[in-house]
C-alpha positions in Angstrom: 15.0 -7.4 -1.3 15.4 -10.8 -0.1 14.1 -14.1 -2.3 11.6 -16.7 -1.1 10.7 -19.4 -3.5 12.2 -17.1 -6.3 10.5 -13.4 -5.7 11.8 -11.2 -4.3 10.6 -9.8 -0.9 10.7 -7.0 1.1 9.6 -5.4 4.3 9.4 -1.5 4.8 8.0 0.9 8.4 7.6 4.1 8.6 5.6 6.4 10.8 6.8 6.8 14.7 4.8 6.1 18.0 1.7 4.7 18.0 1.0 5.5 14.7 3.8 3.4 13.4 2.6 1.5 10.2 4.4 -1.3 7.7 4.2 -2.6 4.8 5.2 -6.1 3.1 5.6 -7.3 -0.5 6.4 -10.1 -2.8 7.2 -9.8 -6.6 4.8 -12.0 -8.5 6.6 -12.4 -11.7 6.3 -8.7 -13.0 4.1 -7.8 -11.0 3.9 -6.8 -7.1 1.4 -7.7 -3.9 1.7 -5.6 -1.0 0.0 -5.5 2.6 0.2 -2.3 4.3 -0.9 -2.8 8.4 -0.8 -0.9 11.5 -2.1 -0.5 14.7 -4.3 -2.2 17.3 -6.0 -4.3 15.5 -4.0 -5.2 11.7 -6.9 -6.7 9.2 -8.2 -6.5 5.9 -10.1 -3.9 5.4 -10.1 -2.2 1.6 -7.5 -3.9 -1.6 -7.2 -2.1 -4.5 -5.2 -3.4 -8.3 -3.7 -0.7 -10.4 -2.5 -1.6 -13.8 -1.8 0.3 -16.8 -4.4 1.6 -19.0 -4.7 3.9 -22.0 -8.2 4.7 -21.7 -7.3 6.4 -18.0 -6.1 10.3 -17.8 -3.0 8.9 -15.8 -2.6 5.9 -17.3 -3.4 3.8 -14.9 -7.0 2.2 -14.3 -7.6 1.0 -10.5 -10.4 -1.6 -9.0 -11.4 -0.9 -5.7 -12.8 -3.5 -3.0 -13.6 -1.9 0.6 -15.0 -3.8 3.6 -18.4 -2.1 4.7 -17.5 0.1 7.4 -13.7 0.7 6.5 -11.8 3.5 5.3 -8.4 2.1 3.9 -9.8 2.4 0.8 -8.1 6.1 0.3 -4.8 4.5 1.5 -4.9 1.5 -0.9 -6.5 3.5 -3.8 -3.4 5.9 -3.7 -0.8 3.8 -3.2 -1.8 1.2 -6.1 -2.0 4.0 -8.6 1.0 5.6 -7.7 3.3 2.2 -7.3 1.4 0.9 -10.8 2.1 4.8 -12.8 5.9 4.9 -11.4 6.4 0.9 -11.7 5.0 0.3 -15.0 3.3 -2.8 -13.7 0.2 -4.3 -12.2 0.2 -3.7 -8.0 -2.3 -5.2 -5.6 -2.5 -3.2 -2.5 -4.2 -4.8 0.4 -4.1 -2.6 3.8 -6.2 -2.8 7.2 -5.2 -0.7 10.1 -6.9 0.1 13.6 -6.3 2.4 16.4 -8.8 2.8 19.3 -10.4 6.8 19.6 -8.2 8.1 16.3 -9.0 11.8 15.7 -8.6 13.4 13.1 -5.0 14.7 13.0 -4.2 11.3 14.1 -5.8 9.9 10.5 -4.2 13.0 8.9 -0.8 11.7 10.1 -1.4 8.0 9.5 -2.2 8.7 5.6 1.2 11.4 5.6 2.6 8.2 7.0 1.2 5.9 4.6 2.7 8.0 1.6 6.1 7.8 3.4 5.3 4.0 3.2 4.6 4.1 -0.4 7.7 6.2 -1.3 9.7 3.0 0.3 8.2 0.2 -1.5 9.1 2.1 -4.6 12.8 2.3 -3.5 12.7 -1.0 -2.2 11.3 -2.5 -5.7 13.6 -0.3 -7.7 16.7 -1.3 -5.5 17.5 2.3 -5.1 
């Protein structure tokens, strides 16, 4: 991870092709921000916070916000929980990604992908 104004910061790909898809972060003290994008057209399209919570099965509670229209929120939903149960902290995952005429084992492989992404941040944050 690399520093900027005092948190750290990394950047992290994964995927192949068309279908390649990143991801960006920034310690804020504790906790973590991330923006997963890809494709045509990178936006804003679900965010979800996970944080720890006793009164959840897994321990983790998480609040989801999707644009109308959108379908990141699966993504972002999974990837907060997971980085906020492994992490220990409070994670914001923001992700909005666009290809043209996706079918459906093209979505199949961008969320594949998308779990690949999530297994990076966690090395990245961990310094693994």
């Amino acid at each position: 991870m690399t520093h900027k104004e005092g948190n750290p910061v990394f950047h992290v790909d994964a995927g192949a092709g068309i279908y390649l898809i990143s991801a960006h972060g920034q310690r804020i003290g504790n906790d973590l921000h991330v923006v997963m994008t890809g494709g045509e057209q990178p936006h804003v399209g679900a965010v979800a916070v996970g944080s720890q919570s006793v009164d959840e099965p897994d321990g983790v509670h998480v609040a989801l916000i999707t644009v109308p229209g959108h379908k990141e929120d699966i993504m972002v939903e999974k990837a907060a929980r997971r980085l906020a149960r492994q992490l220990g902290i409070t994670v914001l995952v923001a992700a909005g990604m666009h290809w043209d005429e996706i079918d459906k084992k093209g979505i199949a492989q961008v969320l594949e992908y998308a779990d690949h992404l999530t297994e990076k941040i966690l090395l990245e944050v961990r310094g693994d």
